[in-house]
Every structure is written in structure tokens, then in C-alpha cells.
N, C-alpha and C positions, 0 to 999 in steps of 0.2 A: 660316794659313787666311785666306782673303780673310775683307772685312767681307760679309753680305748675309744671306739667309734660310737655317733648315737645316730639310729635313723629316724626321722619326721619325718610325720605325713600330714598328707593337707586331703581329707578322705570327704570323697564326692562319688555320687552315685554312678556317673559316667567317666571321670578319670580321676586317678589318687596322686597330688604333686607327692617326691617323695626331695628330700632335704638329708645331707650328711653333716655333721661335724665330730670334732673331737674333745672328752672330756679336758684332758690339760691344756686346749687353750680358749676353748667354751666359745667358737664361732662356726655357724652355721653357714653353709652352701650348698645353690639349690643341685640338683643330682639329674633327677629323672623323672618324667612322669611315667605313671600307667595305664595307657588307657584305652580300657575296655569292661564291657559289663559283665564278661565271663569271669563267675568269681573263682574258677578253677584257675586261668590263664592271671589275673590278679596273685592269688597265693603263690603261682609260682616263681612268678617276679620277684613277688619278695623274699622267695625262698632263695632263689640266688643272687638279691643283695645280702643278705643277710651269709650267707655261702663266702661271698666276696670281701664283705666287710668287718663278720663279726662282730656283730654289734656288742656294747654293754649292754645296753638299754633301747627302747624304742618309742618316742614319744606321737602324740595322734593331737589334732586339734579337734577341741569342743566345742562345735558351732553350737550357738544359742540365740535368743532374741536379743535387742542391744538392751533391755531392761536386766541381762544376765537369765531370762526364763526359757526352760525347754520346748525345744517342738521337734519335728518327728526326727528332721538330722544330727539333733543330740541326740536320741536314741539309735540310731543308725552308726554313728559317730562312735559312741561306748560299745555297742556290738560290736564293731571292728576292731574296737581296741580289745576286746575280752578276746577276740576269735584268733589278733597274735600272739597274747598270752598263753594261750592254750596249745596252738601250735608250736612254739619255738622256745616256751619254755623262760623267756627273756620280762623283765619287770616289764610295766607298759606303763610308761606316767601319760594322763590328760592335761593339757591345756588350753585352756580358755583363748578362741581364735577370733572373738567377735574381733571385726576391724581389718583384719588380715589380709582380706583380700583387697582393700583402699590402701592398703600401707605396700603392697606388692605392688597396686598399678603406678604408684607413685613410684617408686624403688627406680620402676621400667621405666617408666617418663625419664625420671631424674639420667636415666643410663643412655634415653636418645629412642628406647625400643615404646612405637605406639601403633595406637590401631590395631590393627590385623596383626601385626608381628609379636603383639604379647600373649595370644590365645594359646602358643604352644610353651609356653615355658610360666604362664600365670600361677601353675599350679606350684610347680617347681618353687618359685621366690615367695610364692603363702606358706608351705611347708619349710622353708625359710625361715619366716619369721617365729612361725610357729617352734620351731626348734630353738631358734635364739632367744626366744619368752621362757622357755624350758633352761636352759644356759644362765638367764638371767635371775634365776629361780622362782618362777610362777608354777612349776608343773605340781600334778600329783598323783601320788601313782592309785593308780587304777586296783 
């Protein structure tokens, strides 16, 4: 993989956390959420992160059952991921996110942030991990 920026996402029906790092020194941080269900106002988001950051690559997590089996937001999940492919032209690698969001609430805990004050940035530290699992090399491209 070239060196430069990668974006993760943590893709949910009503908001997308979105996660930046960089290929040479392979750590994730969370960035931004998006959130809203207007998928024109979504694309455009990420047309100007991607505007902003130039990504190499752009990784997406793949919610599944915790048996690893699909249900409807893995399919939802791979559509998103084919749909910035398409758009932007950029590889799209999937990562498998079962956990991610227990592994974010803790993150929060661990950082002092609970209750009510993690609902605005929850998505942001999934797309976190999500990217750091990709880093770690779990992902695959799409």
C-alpha cells in the first residue's frame, strides 16, 4: 500500500463514524461523524474529506452476527463500501467490526467520557477501531 492518509468508516443507517490515520505509521484517530440519512448530504461529506485528505485507500466495517454470519447491515455495509468505490475511484478494503462498538464504549470509559457524552463521538472511536484492525492487517479489499 502506498504511504498517505486512509479513511474508516463505522457505516450505520442513521450516522457514519468516520476515523483517519496514516499509512507510515499505521494508527487510527477518530475524525468525524456523519450524521444524517440523506444519502446525497452523506456523499458529500465524504466527498470533502476525501477532498481534504486524499486518501490512499478507504476502509468500511463489516457488521455481522458474532457467529461471523450475515444479516441485512452486512449487506448494507458492502453496498456502501461498492458505492465509494465507485465514486472515488479509491481501493475500498472490508473489515470485519463485530465487537467494535464494546471495544469503543470501553475506549470512552477508559478516557473518563460516559453516559450521554459518548453518543456524539461513539461512532467516530468504532471507525477507530475499525481502521486500526485494517492497520493491523485484518482488512480485505472489497
Amino acid at each position: 500500500m502506498p504511504e498517505g492518509s486512509v479513511l474508516g468508516f463505522d457505516f450505520g443507517e442513521r450516522r457514519i463514524g468516520v476515523a483517519l490515520g496514516e499509512t507510515l505509521i499505521g494508527i487510527a484517530h477518530p475524525h468525524a461523524t456523519i450524521d444524517t440519512v440523506v444519502n446525497d448530504e452523506r456523499f458529500a461529506a465524504i466527498a470533502r474529506l476525501i477532498t481534504d485528505w486524499q486518501p490512499v485507500a478507504l476502509v468500511v466495517g463489516l457488521p455481522t452476527h458474532a457467529d461471523g454470519t450475515p444479516h441485512e447491515m452486512t449487506r448494507l455495509a458492502t453496498r456502501f463500501g461498492n458505492r465509494l468505490k465507485s465514486r472515488y475511484g479509491l481501493p475500498v478494503y472490508m473489515v470485519d467490526e463485530r465487537h467494535t462498538s464494546q471495544v469503543a464504549e470501553s475506549m470512552l470509559g477508559e478516557a473518563g467520557v460516559r453516559g450521554r457524552k459518548q453518543k456524539p463521538v461513539l461512532d467516530q472511536v468504532a471507525a477507530q477501531a475499525i481502521l486500526q484492525s485494517f492497520f493491523d492487517g485484518l482488512g480485505v479489499p472489497l
